[in-house]
C-alpha positions in Angstrom: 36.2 0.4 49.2 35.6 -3.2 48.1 32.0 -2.8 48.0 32.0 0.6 46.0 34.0 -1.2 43.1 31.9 -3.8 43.1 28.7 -1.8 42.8 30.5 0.3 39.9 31.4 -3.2 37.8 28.0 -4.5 38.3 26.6 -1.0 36.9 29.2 -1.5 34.3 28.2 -5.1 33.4 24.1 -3.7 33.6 25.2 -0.9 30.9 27.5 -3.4 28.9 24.3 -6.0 28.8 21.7 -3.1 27.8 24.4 -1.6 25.1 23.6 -5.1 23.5 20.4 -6.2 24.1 18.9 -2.6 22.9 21.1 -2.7 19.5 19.5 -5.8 18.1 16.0 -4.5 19.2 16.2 -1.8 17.0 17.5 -3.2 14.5 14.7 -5.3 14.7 11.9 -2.3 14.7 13.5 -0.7 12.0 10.6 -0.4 8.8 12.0 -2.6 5.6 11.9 -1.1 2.0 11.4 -2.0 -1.5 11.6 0.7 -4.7 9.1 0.7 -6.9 9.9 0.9 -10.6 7.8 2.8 -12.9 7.9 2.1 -16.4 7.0 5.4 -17.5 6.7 5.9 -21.3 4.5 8.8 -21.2 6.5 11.4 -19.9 3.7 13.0 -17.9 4.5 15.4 -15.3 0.5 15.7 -14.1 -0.7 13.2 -11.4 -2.1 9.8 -12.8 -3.5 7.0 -11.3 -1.0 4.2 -10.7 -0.9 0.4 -9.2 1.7 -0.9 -7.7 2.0 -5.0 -7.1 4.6 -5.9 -3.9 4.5 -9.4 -3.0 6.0 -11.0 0.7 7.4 -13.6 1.7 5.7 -16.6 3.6 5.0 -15.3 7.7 6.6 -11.2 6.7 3.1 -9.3 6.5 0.2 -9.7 8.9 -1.2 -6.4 8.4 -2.2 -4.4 5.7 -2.3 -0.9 7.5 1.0 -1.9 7.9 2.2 -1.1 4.4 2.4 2.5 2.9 4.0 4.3 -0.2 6.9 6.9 0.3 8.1 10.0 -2.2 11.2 10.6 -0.4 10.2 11.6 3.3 6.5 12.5 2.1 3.7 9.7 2.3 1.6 9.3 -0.5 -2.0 8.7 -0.2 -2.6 5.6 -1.0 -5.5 2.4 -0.8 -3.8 -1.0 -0.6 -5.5 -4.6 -0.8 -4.3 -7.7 -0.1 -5.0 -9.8 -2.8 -3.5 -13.6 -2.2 -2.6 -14.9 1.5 -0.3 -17.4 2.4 -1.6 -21.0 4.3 -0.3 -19.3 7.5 -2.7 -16.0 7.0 0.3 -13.6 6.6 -0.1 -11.4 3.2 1.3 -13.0 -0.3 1.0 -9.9 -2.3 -1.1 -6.2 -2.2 -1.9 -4.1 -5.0 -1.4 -0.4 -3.8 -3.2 2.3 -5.7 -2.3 5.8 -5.1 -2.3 9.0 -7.5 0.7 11.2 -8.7 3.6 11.7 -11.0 4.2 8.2 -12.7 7.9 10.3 -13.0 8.3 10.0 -8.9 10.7 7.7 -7.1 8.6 5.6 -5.1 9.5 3.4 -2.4 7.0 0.8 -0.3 7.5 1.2 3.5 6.9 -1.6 5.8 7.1 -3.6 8.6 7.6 -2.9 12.5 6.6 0.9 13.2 5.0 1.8 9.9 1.5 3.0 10.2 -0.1 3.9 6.8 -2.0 7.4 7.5 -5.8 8.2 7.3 -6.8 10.9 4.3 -10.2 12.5 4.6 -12.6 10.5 1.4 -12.4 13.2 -1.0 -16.3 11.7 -1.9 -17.8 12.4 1.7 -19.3 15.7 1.7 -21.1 18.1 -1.3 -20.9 17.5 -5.3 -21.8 20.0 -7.3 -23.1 18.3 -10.6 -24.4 20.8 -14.0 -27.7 20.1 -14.8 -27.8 21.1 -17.9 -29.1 24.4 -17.5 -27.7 24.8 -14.0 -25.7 23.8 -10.9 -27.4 21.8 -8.2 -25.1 20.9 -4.7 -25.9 17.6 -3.6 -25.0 16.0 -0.1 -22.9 12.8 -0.6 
């Protein structure tokens, strides 16, 4: 009988130690988030092209594709570029370009899990530019 209770407090003491060792990990992974305020005095509705500028802190960023913008659970489509690096190489501040409603709430996703997604080049394929006196379908 000895043995069998002994076996069951070192599978409690195993769950107790992977109860919290696991929390802190995830907390760890979990993406961080900054708004992004629009000072719209336009009051368009249409989509527009906007710019947002998010700066980091010394050793936070590493990598760019790590960065992405957010309309409530739907990613936008978006280009960013670092544009200043800390001494250390991490990121200092991107400018993120992206098109829609300068009227959204917009919120910058990052860190640990956050993979910004691939969009097709809307410019890879045919154009269809008017001559003048007609339409001509050129491969891009």
């Amino acid at each position: 009988m000895k043995k069998k209770s002994l076996s069951e407090g070192k599978a409690f003491i195993l769950l107790f130690l992977a109860f919290f060792l696991l929390i802190p990990l995830a907390a760890i992974s979990k993406p961080s988030e900054i708004s992004i305020k629009i000072n719209d005095v336009s009051g368009l509705d249409s989509p527009w092209p906007l710019i947002a500028s998010i700066p980091f802190a010394e050793g936070q960023m590493k990598d760019a594709s790590a960065i992405r913008i957010m309309s409530g659970t739907r990613e936008v489509p978006s280009q960013v570029d670092v544009a200043a690096t800390w001494r250390d190489g991490s990121i200092r501040w991107v400018l993120a370009g992206f098109t829609d409603s300068p009227g959204g709430n917009y919120r910058v996703e990052y860190g640990a899990g956050v993979k910004r997604g691939v969009y097709p080049n809307p410019l890879v394929g045919r154009r269809r530019i008017y001559r003048g006196d007609r339409y001509c379908n050129i491969p891009v």
